[in-house]
PAMARMAR-37525 format. One line per 3 residues: number of its first residue (from 1); for each residue x, y, z of C-alpha. Coordinates in pm, 1 decimal, padded with zeros to 6 digits, m for minus. Layout:
<mardos>
NUM) X/Y/Z | ... $
</mardos>
This chain:
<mardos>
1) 15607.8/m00078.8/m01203.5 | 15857.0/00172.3/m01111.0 | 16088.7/00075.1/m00824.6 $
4) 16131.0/00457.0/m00680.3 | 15861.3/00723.9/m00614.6 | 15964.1/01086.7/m00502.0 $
7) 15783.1/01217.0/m00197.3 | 15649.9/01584.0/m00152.0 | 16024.8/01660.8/00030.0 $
10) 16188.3/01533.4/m00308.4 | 16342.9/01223.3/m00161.4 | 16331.4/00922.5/m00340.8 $
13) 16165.2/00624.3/m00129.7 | 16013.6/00266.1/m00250.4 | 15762.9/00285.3/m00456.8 $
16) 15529.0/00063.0/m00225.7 | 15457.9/00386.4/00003.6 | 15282.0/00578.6/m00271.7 $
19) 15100.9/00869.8/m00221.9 | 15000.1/00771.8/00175.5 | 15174.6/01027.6/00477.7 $
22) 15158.7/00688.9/00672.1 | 15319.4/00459.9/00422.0 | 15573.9/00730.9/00370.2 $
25) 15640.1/00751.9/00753.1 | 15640.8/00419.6/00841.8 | 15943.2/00352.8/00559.4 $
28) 16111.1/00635.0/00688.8 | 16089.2/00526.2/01009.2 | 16049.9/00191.4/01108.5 $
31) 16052.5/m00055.3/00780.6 | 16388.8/m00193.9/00787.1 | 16492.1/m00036.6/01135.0 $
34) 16663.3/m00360.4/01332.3 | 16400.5/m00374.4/01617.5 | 16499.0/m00629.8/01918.7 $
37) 16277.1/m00751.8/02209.6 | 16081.2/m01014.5/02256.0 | 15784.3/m00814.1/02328.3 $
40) 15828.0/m00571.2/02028.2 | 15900.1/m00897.2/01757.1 | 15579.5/m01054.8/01938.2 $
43) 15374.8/m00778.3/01851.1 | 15540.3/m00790.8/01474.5 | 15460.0/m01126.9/01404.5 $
46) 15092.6/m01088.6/01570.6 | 14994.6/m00766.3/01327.0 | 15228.5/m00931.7/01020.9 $
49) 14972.1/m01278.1/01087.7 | 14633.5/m01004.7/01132.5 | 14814.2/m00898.6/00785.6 $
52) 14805.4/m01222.9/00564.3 | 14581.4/m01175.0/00307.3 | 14515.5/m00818.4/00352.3 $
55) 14728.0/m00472.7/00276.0 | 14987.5/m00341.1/00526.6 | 14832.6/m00012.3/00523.5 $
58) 14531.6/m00172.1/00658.5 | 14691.0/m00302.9/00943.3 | 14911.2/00080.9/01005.9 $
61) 14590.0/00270.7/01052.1 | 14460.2/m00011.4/01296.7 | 14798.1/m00046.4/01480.8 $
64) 14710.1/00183.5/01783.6 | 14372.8/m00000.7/01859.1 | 14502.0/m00330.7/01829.7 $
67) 14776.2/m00204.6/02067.6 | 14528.3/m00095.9/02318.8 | 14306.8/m00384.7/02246.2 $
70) 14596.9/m00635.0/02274.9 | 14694.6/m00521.2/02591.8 | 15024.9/m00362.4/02469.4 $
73) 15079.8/m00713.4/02297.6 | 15233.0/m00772.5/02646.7 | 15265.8/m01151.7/02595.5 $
76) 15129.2/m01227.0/02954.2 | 14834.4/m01011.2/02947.7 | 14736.2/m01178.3/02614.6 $
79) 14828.0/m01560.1/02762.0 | 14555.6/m01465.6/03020.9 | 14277.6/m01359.5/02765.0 $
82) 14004.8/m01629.0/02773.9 | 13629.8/m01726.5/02599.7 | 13486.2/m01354.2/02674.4 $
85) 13803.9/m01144.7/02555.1 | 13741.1/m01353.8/02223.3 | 13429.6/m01243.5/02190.0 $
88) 13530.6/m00889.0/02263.2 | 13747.5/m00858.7/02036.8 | 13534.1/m01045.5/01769.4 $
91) 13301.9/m00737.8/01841.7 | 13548.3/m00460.1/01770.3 | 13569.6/m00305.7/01420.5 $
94) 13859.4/m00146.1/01506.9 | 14059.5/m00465.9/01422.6 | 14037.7/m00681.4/01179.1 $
97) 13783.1/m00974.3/01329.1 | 13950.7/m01299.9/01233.7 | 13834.2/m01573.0/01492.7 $
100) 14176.3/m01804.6/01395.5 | 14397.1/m01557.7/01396.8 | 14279.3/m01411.9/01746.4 $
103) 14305.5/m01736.4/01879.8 | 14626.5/m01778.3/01682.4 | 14784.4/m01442.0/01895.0 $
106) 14633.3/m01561.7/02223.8 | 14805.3/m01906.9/02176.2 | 15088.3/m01752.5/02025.7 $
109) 15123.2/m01539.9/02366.3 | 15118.6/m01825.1/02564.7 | 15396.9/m01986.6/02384.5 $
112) 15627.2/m01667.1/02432.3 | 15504.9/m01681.0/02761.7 | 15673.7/m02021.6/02833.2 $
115) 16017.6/m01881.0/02703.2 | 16293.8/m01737.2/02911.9 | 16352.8/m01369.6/02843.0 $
118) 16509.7/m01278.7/02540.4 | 16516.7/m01599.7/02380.4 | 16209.7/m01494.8/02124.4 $
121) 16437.8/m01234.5/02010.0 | 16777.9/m01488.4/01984.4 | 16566.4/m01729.3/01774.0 $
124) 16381.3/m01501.0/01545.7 | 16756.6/m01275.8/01481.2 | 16936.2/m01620.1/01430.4 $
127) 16759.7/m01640.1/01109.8 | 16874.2/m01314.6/00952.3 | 17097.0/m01402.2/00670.4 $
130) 17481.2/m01269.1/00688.1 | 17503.6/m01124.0/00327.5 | 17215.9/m00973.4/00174.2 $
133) 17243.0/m00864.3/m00153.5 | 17014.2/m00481.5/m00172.6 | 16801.4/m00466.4/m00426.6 $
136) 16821.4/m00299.0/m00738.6 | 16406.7/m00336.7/m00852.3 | 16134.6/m00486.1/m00659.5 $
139) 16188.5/m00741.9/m00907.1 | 16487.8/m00839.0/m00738.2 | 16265.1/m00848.4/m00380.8 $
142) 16164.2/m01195.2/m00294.0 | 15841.2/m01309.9/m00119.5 | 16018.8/m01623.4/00073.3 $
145) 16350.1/m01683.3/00090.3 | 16574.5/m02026.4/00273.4 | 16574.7/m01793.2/00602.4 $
148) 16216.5/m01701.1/00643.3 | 16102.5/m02072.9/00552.5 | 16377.3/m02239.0/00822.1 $
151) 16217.8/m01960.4/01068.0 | 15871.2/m02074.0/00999.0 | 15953.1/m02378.6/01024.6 $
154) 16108.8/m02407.0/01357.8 | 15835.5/m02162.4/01459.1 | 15546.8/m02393.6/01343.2 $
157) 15725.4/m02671.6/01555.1 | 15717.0/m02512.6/01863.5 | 15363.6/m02448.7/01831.8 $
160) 15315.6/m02111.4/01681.0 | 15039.8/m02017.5/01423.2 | 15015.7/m01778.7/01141.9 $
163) 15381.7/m01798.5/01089.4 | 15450.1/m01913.9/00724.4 | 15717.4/m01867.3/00513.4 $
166) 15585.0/m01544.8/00350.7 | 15506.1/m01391.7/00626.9 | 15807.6/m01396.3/00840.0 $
169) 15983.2/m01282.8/00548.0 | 15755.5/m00996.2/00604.6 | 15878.4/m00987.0/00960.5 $
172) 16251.8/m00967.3/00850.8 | 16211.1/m00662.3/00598.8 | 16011.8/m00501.0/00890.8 $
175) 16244.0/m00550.7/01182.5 | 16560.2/m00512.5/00977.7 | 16670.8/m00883.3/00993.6 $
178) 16673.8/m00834.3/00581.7 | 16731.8/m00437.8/00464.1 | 16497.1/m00391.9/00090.0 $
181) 16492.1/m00045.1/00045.4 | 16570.0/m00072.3/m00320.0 | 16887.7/00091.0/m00455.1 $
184) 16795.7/00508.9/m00477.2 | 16558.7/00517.7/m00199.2 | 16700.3/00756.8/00038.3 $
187) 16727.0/00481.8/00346.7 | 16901.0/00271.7/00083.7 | 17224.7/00233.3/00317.3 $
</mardos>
């Protein structure tokens, strides 16, 4: 598989965006973009755990209505949601209906919740590694690296679900705690 695809401007971007105007923005845009806050990373790691097992493109096009759904993924709204927003949500094929990991963002919530501000954001950013290497391939991309599995773990200790090693790796390419546009792409920096 080819590392580089050229979108209808001519720039060269990662191949993983394809042919899709949302793929293509959201690399532009926001994949790799550092991205602080503890409400902004909460809502990351909710949609990168609604991800697991499924495409990211999947979870794009259903990004605003679990935003409206999810309250704004305000963390104290979503501590508050009990037995009935459960089954609301359950009910609403505009998300992707996962009983565990519904539960897992509700709980998740109220663990945030019980954190002073701006210490979600300290501990997730205290795992970005200080030299990362850019990629030359995707075959130089890993799926878990010694960062992502130390931030699992410590998240999995204080209670959080739908955190593994994988998928705050995820997280980190996403919020620009790791930068893997591949060498060529234009956001290659």
């Amino acid at each position: 598989m080819t590392s580089l695809i050229a979108g209808p401007d001519g720039r060269a971007r990662c191949a993983w965006t394809g042919e899709d105007a949302e793929y293509r923005r959201y690399h532009d845009e926001e994949w790799g973009v550092a991205l602080h806050g503890d409400r902004a990373l909460f809502e990351k790691m909710a949609l990168e755990g609604f991800q697991a097992g499924l495409s990211w493109i999947t979870i794009l096009r259903k990004r605003p209505r679990f935003r409206e759904v999810f309250e704004g993924f305000d963390p104290d709204r979503i501590a508050a949601f009990g037995d009935d927003d459960v089954e609301r949500l359950m009910a609403d094929a505009g998300i992707i209906r996962n009983r565990a990991k519904i539960l897992a963002t509700i709980g998740n919530a109220r663990l945030v919740g019980e954190m002073s501000e701006g210490e979600l954001d300290a501990l997730m950013w205290s795992f970005a590694p200080l030299g990362h290497s850019r990629p030359r391939s995707f075959d130089d991309v890993p799926a878990v690296t010694a960062e992502s599995t130390a931030m699992s773990k410590e998240l999995r200790k204080r209670g959080f679900l739908f955190v593994g090693a994988t998928t705050m790796y995820a997280l980190m390419q996403s919020t620009g705690m790791v930068d893997d546009h591949v060498e060529g792409c234009w956001r290659a920096l």
